[in-house]
C-alpha positions as CSV (number, residue, x, y, z in Angstrom):
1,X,0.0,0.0,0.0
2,X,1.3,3.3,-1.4
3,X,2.9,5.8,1.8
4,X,0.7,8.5,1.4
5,X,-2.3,6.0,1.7
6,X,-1.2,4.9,4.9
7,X,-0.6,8.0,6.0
8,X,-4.4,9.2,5.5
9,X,-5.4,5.8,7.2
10,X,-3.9,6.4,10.0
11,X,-4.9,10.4,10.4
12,X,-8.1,9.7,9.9
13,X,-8.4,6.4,12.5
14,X,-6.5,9.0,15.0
15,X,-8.6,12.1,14.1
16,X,-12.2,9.7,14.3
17,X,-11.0,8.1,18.0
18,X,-10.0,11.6,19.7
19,X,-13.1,13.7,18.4
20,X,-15.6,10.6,19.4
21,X,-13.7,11.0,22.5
22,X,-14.2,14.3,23.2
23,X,-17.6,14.3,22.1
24,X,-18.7,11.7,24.3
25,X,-16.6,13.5,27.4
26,X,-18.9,16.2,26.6
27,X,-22.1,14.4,27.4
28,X,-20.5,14.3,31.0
29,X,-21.8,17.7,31.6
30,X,-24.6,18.1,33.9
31,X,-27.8,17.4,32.6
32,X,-26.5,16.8,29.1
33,X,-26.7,13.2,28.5
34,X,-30.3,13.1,30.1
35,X,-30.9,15.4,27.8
36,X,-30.8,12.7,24.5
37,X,-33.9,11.0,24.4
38,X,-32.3,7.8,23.7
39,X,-30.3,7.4,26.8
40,X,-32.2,9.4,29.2
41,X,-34.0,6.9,30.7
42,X,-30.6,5.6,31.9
43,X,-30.1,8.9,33.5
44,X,-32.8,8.9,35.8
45,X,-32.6,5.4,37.0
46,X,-29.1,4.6,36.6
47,X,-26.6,7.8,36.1
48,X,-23.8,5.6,37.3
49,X,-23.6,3.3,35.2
50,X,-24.5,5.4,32.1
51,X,-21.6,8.6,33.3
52,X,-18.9,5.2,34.1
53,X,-19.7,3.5,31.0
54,X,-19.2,7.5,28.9
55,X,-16.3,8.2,31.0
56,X,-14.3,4.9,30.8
57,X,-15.0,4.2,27.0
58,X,-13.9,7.9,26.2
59,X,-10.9,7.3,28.1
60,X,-10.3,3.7,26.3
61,X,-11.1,5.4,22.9
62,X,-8.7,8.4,23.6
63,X,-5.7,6.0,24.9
64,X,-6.2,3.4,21.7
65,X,-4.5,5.4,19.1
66,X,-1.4,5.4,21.2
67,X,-0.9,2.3,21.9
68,X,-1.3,1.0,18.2
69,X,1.6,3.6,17.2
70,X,4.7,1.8,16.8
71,X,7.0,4.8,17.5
72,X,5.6,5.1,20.8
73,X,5.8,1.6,22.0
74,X,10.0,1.4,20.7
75,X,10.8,4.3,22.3
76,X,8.8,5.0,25.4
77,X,7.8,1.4,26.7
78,X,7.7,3.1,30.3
79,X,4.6,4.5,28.9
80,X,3.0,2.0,26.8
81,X,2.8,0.1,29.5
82,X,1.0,2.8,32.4
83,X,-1.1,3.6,29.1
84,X,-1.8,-0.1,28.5
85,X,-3.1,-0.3,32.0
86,X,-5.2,2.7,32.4
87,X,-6.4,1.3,28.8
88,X,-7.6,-2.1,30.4
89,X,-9.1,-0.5,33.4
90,X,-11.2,1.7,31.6
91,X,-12.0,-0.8,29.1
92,X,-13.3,-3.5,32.2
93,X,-15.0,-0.5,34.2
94,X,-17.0,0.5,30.7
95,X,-17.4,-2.9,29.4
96,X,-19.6,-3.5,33.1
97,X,-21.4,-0.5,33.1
98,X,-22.1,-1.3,29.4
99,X,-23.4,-4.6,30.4
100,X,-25.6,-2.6,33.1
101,X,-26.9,-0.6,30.4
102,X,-27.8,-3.4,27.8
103,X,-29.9,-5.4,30.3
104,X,-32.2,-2.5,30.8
105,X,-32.5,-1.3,27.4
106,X,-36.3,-0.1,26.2
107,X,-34.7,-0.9,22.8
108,X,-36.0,-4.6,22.6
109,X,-34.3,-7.5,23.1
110,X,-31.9,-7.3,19.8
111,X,-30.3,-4.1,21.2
112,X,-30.1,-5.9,24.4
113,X,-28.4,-8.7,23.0
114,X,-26.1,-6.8,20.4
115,X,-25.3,-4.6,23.0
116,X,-24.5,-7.1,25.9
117,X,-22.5,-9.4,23.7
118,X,-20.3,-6.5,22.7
119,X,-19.7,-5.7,26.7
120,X,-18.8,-9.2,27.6
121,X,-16.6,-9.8,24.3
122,X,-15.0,-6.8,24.8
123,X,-14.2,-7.2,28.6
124,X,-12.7,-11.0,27.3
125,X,-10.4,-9.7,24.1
126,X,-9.3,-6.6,26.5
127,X,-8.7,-9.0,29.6
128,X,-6.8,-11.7,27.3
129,X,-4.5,-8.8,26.1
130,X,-3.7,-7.9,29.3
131,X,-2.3,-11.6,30.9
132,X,-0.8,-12.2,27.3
133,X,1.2,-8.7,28.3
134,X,2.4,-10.1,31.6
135,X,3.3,-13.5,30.5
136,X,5.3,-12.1,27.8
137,X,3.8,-13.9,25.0
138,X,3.6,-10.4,23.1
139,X,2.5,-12.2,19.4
140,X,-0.6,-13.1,21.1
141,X,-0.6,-9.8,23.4
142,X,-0.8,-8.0,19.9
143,X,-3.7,-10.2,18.6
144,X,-5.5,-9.8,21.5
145,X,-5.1,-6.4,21.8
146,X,-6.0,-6.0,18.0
147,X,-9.2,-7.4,18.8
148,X,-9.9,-5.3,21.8
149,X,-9.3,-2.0,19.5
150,X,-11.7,-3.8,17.0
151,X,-14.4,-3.3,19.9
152,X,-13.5,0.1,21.2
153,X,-13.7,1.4,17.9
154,X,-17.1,0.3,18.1
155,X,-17.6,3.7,20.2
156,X,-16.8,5.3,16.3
157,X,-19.0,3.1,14.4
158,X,-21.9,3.3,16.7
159,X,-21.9,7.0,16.4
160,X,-21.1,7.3,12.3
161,X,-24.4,4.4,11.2
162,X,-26.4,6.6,13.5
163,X,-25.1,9.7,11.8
164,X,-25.9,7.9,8.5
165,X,-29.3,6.8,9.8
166,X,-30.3,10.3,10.7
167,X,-28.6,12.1,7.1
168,X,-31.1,9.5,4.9
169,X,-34.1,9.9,7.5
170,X,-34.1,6.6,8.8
171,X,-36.3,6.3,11.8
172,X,-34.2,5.8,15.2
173,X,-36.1,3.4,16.7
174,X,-36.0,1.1,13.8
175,X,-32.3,1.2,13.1
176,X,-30.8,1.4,16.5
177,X,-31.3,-2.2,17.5
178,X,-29.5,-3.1,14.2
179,X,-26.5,-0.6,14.8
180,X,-26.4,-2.1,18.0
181,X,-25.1,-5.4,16.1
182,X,-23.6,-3.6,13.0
183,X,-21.3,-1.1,15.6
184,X,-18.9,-3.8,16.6
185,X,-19.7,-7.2,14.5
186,X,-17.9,-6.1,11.0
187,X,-15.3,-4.2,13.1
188,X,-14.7,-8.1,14.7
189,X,-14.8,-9.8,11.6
190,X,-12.5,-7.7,10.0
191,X,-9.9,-7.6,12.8
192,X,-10.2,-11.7,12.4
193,X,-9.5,-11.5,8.5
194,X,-6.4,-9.0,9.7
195,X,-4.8,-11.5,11.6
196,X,-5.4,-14.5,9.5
197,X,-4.0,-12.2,6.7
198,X,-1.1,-11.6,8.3
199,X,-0.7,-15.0,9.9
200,X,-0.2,-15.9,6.3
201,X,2.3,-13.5,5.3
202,X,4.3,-14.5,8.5
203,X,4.5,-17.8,7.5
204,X,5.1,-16.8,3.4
205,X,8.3,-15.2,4.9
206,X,9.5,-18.1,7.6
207,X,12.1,-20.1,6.6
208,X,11.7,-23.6,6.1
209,X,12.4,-25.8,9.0
């Protein structure tokens, strides 16, 4: 893939993380997130979860870009790693609130379910990256941690179907259970065809035993 291409690939994966970041940090100002119809419900009954789950994922979202930047990780590894554990903190803490949030969904049960899977497969890919880390085993710390992104980024997608959805006057109620799938699901699948990808250049470049 040419330089330059890269180059916009990666501005515009940095540029989409930090201003979904920011603009979900926003909705921490009082009153403002129980001002959206969709989540004000959670608000009023469960402003905990709802602030810890904005907060944490914000924080996750913010943090990823960092920690997928090669430079950073070669020559500050101090940092990667206190940015690697804030990054798994907030990714547990917002994957639980999530979960909070999924089971009481006035969505229906297919939000509930797209939703709720995301929380629990996210807590599992973050959590995996995380012992992988410790153990050393970094090839599989990088997987793992390629499929944790995959689901933070979900944070991005969520927010640019319903932009779509809303541009084309698609009715909310009617699409929102399906972003609640389509957020994080083609993000997963194409994280997996990533690393089989590269599995099999890895192995078109071994040498031969």
């Amino acid at each position: 893939m040419p330089p330059i291409i890269l180059k916009a690939r990666t501005g515009i994966f940095w540029f989409l993380c930090l201003i979904i970041a920011l603009a979900s940090a926003l909705l921490l100002w009082p009153g403002v997130a129980g001002s959206l119809p969709h989540i004000a419900y959670h608000y009023e009954a469960r402003a905990v979860a709802l602030l810890g789950h904005i907060a944490f994922a914000a924080t996750a979202l913010a943090i990823m870009p960092f920690q997928f930047n090669a430079t950073l990780r070669g020559s500050r590894p101090r940092l990667h790693r206190t940015l690697g554990r804030i990054y798994v903190i907030a990714c547990v803490i917002a994957g639980i609130c999530g979960f909070w949030l999924a089971i009481w969904t006035q969505a229906g049960l297919v939000a509930m379910f797209g939703f709720g899977l995301l929380a629990v497969i996210w807590i599992y890919a973050t959590v995996q990256a995380y012992v992988t880390a410790r153990v050393r085993n970094i090839a599989q710390h990088k997987r793992w941690m390629i499929r944790s992104g995959a689901l933070t980024f979900a944070a991005v997608t969520l927010r640019l179907y319903l932009g779509v959805g809303v541009v084309t006057g698609s009715d909310f109620e009617a699409i929102y259970p399906l972003v609640a799938w389509a957020c994080w699901v083609p993000n997963l699948i194409v994280a997996e065809w990533w690393l089989l990808d590269d599995t099999a250049r890895n192995r078109a470049v071994s040498p031969a035993l």
